[in-house]
BAPA-796139 format. One record per residue (C-alpha): residue number from 0; residue in one letter; x, y, z. Coordinates in nm, 3 decimals. Example, Ala and Ser with C-alpha at 12.3 -4.5 7.8 and 13.67 -1.06 7.14 Angstrom:
BAPA-796139
<r 0 "a" <1.230 -0.450 0.780>>
<r 1 "s" <1.367 -0.106 0.714>>
end
This chain:
BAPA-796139
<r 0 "x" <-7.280 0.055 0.861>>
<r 1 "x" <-7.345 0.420 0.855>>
<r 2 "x" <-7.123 0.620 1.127>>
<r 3 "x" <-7.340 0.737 1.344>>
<r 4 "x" <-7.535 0.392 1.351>>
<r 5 "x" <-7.249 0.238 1.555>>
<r 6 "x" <-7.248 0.487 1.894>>
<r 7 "x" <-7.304 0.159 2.082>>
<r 8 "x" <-7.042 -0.068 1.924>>
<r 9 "x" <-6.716 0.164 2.065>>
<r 10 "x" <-6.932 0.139 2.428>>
<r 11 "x" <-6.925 -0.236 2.389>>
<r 12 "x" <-6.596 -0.324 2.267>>
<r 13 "x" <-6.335 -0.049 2.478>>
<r 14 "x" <-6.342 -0.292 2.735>>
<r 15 "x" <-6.201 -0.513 2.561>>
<r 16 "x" <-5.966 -0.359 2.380>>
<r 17 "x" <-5.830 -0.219 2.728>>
<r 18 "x" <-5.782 -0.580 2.828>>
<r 19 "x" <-5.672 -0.670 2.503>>
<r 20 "x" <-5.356 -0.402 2.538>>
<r 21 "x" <-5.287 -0.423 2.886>>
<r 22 "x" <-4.901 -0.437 2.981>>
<r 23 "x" <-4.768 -0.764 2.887>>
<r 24 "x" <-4.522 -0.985 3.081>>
<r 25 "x" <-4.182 -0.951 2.976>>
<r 26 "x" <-4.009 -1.203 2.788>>
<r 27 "x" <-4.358 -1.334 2.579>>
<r 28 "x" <-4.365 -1.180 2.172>>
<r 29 "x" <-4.703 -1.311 2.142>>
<r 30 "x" <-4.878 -1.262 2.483>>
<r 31 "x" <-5.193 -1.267 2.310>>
<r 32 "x" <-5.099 -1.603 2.205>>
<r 33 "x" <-4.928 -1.747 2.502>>
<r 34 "x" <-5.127 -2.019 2.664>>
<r 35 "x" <-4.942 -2.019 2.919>>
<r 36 "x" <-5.008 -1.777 3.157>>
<r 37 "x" <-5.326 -1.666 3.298>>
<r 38 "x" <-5.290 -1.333 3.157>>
<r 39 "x" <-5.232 -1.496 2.802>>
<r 40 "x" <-5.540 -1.701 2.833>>
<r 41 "x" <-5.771 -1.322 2.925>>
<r 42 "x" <-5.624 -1.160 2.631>>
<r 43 "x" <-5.717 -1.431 2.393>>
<r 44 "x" <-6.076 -1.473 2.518>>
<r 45 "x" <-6.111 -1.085 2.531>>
<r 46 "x" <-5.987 -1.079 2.168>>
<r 47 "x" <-6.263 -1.364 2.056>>
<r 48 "x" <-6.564 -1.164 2.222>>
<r 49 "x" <-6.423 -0.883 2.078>>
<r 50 "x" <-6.433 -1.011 1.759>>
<r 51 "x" <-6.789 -1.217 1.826>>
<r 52 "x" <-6.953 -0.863 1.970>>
<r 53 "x" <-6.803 -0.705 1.657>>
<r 54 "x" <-6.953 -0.993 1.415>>
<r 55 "x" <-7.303 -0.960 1.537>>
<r 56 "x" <-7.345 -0.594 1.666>>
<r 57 "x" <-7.454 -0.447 1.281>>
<r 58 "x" <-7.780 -0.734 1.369>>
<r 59 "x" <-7.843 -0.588 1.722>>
<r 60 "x" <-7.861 -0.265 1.617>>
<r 61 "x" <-8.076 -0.301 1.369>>
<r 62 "x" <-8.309 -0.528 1.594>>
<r 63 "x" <-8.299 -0.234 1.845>>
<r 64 "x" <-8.355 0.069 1.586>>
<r 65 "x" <-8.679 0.134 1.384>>
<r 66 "x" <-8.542 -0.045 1.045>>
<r 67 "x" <-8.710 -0.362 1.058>>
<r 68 "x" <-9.060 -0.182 1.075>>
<r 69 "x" <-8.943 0.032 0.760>>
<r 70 "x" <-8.784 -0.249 0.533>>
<r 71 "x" <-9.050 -0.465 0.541>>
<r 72 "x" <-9.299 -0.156 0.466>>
<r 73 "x" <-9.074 -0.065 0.139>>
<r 74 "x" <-9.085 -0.433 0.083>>
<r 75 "x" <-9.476 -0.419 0.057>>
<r 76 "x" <-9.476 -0.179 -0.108>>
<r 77 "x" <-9.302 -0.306 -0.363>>
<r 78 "x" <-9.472 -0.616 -0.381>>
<r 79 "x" <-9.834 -0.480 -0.391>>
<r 80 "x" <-9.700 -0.272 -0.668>>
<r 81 "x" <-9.568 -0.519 -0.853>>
<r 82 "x" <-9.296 -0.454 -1.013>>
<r 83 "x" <-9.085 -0.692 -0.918>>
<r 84 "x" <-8.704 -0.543 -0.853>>
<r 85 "x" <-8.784 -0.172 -0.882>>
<r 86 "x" <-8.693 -0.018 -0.669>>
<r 87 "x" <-8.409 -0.260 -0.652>>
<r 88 "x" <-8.267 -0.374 -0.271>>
<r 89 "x" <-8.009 -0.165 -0.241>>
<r 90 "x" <-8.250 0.178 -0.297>>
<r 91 "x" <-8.459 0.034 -0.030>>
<r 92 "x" <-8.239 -0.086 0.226>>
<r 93 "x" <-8.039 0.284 0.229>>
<r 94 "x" <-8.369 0.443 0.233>>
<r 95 "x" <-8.425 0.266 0.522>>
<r 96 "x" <-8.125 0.302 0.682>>
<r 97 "x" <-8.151 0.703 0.640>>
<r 98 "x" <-8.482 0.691 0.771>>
<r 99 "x" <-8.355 0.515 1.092>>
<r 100 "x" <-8.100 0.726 1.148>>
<r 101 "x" <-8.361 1.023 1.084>>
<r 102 "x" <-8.652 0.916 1.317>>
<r 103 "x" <-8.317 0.727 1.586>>
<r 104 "x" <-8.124 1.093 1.608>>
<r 105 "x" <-8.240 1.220 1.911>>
<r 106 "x" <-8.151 0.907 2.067>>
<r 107 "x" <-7.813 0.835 1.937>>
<r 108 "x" <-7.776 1.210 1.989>>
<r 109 "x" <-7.888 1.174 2.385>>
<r 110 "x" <-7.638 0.821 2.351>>
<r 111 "x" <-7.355 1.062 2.242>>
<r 112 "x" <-7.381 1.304 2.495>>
<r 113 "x" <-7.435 1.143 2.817>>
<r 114 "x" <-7.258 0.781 2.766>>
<r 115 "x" <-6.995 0.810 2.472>>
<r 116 "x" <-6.867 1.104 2.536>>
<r 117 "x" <-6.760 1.109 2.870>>
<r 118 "x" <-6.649 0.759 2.839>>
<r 119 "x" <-6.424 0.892 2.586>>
<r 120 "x" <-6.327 1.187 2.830>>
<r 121 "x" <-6.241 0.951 3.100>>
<r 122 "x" <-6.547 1.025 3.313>>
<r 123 "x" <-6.775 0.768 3.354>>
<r 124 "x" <-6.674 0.385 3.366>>
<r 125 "x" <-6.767 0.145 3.064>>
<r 126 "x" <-6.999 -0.048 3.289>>
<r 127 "x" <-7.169 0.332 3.374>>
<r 128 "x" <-7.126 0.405 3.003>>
<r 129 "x" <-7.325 0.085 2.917>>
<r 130 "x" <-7.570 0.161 3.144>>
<r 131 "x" <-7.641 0.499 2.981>>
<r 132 "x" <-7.626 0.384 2.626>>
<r 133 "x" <-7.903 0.146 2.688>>
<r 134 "x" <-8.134 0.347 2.899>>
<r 135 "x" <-8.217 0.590 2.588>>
<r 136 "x" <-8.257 0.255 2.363>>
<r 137 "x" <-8.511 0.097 2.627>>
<r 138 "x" <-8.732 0.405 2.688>>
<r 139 "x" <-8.750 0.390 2.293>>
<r 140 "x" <-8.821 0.015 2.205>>
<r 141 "x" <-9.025 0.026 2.542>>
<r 142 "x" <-9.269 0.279 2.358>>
<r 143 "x" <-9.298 0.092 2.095>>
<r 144 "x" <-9.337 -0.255 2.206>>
<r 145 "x" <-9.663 -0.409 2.304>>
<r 146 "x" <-9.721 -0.543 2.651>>
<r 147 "x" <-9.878 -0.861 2.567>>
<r 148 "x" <-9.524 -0.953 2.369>>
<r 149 "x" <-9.312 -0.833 2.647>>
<r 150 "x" <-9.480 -1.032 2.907>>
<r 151 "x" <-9.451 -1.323 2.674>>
<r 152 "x" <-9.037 -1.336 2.702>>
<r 153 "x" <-9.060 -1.190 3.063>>
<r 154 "x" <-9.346 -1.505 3.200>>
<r 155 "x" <-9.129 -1.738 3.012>>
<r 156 "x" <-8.803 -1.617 3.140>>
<r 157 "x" <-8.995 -1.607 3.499>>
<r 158 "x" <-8.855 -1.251 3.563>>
<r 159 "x" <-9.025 -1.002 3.795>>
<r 160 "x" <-9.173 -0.689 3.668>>
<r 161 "x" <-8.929 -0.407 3.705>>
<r 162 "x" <-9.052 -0.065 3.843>>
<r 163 "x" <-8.863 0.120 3.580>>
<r 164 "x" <-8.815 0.094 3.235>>
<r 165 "x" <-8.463 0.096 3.182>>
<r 166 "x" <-8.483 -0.146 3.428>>
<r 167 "x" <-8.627 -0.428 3.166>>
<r 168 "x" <-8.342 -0.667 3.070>>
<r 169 "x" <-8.246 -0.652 2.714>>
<r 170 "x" <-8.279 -1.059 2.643>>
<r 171 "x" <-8.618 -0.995 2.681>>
<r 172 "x" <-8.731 -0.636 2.546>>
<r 173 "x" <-8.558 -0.686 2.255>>
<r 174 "x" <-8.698 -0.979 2.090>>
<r 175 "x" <-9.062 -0.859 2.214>>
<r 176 "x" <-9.005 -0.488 2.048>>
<r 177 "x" <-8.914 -0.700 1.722>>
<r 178 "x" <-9.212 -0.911 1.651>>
<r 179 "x" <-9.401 -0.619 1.803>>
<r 180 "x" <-9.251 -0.432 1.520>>
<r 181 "x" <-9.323 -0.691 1.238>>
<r 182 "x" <-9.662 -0.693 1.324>>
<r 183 "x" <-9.692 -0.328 1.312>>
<r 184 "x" <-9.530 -0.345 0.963>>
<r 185 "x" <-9.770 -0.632 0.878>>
<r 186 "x" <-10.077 -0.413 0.950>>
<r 187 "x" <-9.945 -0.117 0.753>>
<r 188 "x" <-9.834 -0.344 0.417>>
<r 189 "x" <-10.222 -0.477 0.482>>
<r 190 "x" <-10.324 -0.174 0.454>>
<r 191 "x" <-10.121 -0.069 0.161>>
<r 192 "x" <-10.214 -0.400 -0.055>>
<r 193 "x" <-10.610 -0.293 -0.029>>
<r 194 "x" <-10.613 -0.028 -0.320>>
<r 195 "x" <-10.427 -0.206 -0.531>>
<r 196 "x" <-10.570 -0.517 -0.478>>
<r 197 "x" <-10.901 -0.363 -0.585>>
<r 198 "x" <-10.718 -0.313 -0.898>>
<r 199 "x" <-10.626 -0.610 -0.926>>
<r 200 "x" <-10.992 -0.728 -0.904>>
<r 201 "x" <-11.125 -0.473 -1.115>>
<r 202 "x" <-10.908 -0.526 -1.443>>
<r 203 "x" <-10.951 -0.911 -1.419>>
<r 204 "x" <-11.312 -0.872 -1.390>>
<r 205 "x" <-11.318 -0.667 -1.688>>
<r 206 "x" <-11.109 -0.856 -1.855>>
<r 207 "x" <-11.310 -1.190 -1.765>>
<r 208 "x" <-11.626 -1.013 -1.941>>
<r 209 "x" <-11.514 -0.902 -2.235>>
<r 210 "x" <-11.336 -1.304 -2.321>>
<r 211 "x" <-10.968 -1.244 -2.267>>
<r 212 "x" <-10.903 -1.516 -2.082>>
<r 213 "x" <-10.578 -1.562 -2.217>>
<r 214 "x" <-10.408 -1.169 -2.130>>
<r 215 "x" <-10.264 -1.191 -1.801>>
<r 216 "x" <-10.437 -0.901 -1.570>>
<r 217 "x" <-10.075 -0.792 -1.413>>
<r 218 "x" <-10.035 -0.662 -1.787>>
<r 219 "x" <-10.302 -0.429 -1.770>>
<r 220 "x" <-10.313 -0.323 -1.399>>
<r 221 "x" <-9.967 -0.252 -1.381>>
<r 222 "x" <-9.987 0.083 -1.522>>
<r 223 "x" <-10.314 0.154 -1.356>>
<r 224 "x" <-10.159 0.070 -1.042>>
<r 225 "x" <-9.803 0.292 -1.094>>
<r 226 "x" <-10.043 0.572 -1.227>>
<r 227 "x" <-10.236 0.555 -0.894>>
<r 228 "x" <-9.917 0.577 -0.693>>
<r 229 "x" <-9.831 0.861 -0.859>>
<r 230 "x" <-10.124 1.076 -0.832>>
<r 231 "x" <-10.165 1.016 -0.462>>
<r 232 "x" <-9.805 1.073 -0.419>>
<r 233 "x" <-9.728 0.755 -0.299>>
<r 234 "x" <-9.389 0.784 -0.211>>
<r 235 "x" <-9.476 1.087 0.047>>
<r 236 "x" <-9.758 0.958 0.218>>
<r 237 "x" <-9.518 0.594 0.282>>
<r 238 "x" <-9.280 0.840 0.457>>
<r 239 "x" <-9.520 1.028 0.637>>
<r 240 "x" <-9.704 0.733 0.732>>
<r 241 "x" <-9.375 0.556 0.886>>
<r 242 "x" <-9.244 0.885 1.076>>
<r 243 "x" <-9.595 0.945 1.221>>
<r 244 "x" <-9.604 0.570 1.325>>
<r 245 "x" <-9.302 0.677 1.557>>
end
């Protein structure tokens, strides 16, 4: 995961790796390991979340950032193209991930500044760290997620309506800005399929009247298709469309 894509994960794991290397009692090589003291029995459940939180925050962030509404763009793209691999997965998932990390900088950059920092510094606490690390991330997903899906996880969760934004627990924002942002993607890959399924319908149809039955229509609309790309500058007006959408 790209560096700057992980200003949450230090904010989430500190506090356990504070517990993790407290001072040990004397006489145990393996405190860590010693079940039998209270203290040994912390340090090995702080070193299991620390290892869970570690396992599964690269999938939170990217639930919480703007790359699942870009992938599965590039995806469609792809697809209403045509041509099957190209660009292969790995073009399209660091395109992706630069785009996130272009359209997410002011907010990892307001994350740096005002939660990690000072907890770095010694300033702020991690629980006040937390707090500001997730305040910029709400405001965001908040803008982008739709009510009816938020009050979806919020009616079934039977939680009260907070006053402020960063007030909205995370269990529930964060799986409502998700599908929010899959069906935002869906309606711009609809969009995106219509030209070229016109295409599509155009070169069969031709193809149909003059009796070749047996030529496959991909064959013939692929280059049509690629050429049209091209011309419109494709590529560029993706982009444009996905930063605009933000």
């Amino acid at each position: 995961m790209v560096r700057k894509l992980a200003f949450l994960v230090p904010l989430m794991t500190f506090g356990f790796l504070s517990v993790a290397n407290a001072q040990e009692p004397a006489g145990t090589l393996l405190s860590g390991i010693d079940l039998g003291s209270s203290k040994g029995i912390t340090n090995t459940l702080s070193i299991i979340l620390l290892i869970t939180v570690l396992s599964i925050a690269p999938a939170i962030l990217v639930l919480m950032t703007c790359f699942t509404r870009i992938i599965v763009v590039l995806g469609f793209v792809r697809n209403a193209l045509g041509t099957q691999s190209t660009p292969p997965n790995q073009v399209l998932i660091g395109l992706a991930l630069f785009l996130t990390l272009f359209i997410m900088g002011p907010t990892f950059s307001e994350i740096n500044q005002h939660a990690l920092q000072p907890y770095l510094a010694g300033k702020i606490s991690q629980q006040e760290a937390y707090r500001e690390a997730t305040s910029p991330l709400k405001e965001f997903m908040a803008k982008q997620t739709r009510e009816k899906d938020l009050a979806l996880f919020m009616d079934y969760a039977k939680m009260k309506k907070p006053k402020e934004v960063t007030d909205l627990p995370l269990r529930a924002l964060v799986p409502a800005f998700a599908i929010s942002e899959l069906k935002t993607a869906f309606q711009m890959g609809f969009m995106i399929f219509i030209p070229f399924l016109v295409i599509d319908m155009i070169v069969s149809s031709v193809l149909m009247s003059m009796g070749m039955m047996m030529l496959p229509p991909v064959m013939i609309s692929l280059p049509f298709k690629i050429l049209l790309f091209i011309l419109v500058d494709g590529w560029n007006l993706i982009v444009k469309s996905l930063l605009m959408s933000y």
